[in-house]
C-alpha positions in Angstrom: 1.8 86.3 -138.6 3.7 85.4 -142.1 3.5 88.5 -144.7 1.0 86.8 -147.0 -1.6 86.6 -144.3 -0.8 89.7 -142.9 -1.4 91.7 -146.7 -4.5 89.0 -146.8 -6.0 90.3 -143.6 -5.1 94.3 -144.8 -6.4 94.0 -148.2 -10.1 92.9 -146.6 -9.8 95.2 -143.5 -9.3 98.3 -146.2 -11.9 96.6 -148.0 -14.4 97.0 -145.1 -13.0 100.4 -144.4 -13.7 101.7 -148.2 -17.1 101.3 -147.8 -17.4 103.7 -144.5 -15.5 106.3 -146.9 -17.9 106.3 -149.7 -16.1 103.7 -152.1 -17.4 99.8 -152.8 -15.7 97.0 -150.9 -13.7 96.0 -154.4 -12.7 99.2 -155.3 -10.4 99.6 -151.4 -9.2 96.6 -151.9 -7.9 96.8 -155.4 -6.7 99.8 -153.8 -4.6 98.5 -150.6 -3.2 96.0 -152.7 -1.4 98.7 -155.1 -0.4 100.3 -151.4 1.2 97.6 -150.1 2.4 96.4 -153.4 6.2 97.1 -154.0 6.0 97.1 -157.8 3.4 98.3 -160.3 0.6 95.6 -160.9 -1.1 95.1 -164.0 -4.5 93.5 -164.6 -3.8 90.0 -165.1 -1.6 90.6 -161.5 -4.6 92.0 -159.2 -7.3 89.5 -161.0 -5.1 86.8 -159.4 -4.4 88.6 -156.1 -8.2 89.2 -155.2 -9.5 86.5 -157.3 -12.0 89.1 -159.3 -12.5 89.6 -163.2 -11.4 91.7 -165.8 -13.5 93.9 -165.9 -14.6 94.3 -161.9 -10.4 95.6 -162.2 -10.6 97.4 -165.3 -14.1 99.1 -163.8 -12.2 99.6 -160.3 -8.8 100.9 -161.8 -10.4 103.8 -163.5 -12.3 105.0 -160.9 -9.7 104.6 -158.5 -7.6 106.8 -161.2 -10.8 109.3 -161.2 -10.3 109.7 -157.3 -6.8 110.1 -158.4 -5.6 107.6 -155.7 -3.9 105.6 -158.4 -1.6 106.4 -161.8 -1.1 104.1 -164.7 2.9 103.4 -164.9 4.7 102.4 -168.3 7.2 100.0 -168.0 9.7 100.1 -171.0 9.4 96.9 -173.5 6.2 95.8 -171.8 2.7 95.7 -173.3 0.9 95.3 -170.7 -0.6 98.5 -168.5 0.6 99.1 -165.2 -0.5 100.9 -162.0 0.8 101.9 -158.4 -1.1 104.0 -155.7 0.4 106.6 -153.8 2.1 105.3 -150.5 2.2 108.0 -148.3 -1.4 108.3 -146.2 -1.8 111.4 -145.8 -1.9 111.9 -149.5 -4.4 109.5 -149.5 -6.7 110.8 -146.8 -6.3 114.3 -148.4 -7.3 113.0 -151.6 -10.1 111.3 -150.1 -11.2 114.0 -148.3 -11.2 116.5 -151.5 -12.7 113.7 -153.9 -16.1 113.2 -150.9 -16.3 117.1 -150.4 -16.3 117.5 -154.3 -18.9 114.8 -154.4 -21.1 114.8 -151.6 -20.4 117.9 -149.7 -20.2 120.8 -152.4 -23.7 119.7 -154.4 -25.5 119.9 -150.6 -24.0 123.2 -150.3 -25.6 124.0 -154.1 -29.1 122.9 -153.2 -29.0 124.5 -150.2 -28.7 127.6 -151.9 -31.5 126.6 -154.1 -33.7 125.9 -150.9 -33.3 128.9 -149.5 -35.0 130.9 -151.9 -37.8 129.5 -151.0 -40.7 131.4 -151.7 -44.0 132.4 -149.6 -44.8 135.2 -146.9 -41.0 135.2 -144.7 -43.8 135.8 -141.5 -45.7 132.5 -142.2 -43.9 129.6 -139.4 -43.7 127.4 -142.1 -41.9 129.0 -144.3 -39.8 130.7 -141.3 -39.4 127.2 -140.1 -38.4 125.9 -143.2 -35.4 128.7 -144.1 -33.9 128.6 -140.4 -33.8 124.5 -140.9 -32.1 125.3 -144.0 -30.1 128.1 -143.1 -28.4 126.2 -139.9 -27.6 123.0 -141.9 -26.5 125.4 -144.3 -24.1 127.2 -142.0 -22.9 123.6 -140.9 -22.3 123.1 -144.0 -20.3 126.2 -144.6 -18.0 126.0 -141.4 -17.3 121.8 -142.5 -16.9 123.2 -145.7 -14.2 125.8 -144.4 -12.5 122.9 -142.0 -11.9 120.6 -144.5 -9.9 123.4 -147.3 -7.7 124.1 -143.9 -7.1 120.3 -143.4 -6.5 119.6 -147.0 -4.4 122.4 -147.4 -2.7 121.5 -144.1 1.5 120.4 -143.8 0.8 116.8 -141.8 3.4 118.1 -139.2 1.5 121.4 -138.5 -2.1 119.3 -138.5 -0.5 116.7 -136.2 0.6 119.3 -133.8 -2.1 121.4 -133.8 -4.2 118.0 -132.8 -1.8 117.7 -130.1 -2.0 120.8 -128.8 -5.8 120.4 -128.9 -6.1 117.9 -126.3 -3.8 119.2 -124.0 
């Protein structure tokens, strides 16, 4: 397979991928493009790459920036903005990880809270039924919560071996 089929075929398989990881279809592939890309690309570069507009890059660009999955670079004597994404995956996965968890994760674990206060007699099944529903997807919650501080905070040698040692 030559290298421009090979990126081709990345590019749209991170594409597909972004959207299992809670990120549109553009927005990975604008995204494994500055990956695999060996230089900072500006604008004009990706619109030509993934054949897209402006503004779907401009739109894409700074959320990926919000995720913090890509930087702006200045280039001396150039006008132009520039941008590169970090290279190293578990970087990335971390920084996925902590951007869904900050997203998804910690605003469940806020209404949760909310829902448990429920009020009404503690001895009527509804309501009993309705705080021990709570309460275990609560504590689910809580211990995915815990898991995923350990594996962001994690060395990916200690993770790896540890994962190792798991299914031995």
């Amino acid at each position: 397979m030559k290298l421009a089929e090979a990126k081709q075929q990345f590019i749209a398989s991170w594409g597909a991928f972004g959207t299992h990881w809670g990120i549109n279809r553009t927005m990975a592939q604008v995204h494994a493009l500055l990956m695999i890309s060996a230089d900072p690309l500006s604008q004009d570069d990706m619109m030509q790459a993934l054949s897209i507009s402006r503004g779907n890059v401009n739109m894409n660009i700074r959320e990926l920036i919000d995720w913090r999955l890509v930087d702006r670079v200045i280039i001396p004597g150039e006008r132009k903005e520039y941008f590169t994404a970090e290279k190293d995956i578990w970087k990335v996965a971390t920084q996925i990880i902590r951007e869904r968890k900050k997203r998804e994760l910690d605003p469940m674990l806020k209404l949760l809270d909310q829902l448990q206060d429920v009020e009404g007699d503690k001895k009527d099944k509804n309501v009993k039924q309705f705080t021990d529903t709570i309460g275990g997807i609560k504590r689910f919650g809580q211990q995915a919560d815990k898991m995923l501080d350990v594996l962001v905070k994690a060395d990916e040698n200690w993770f790896v071996g540890s994962l190792v040692k798991f299914f031995k």
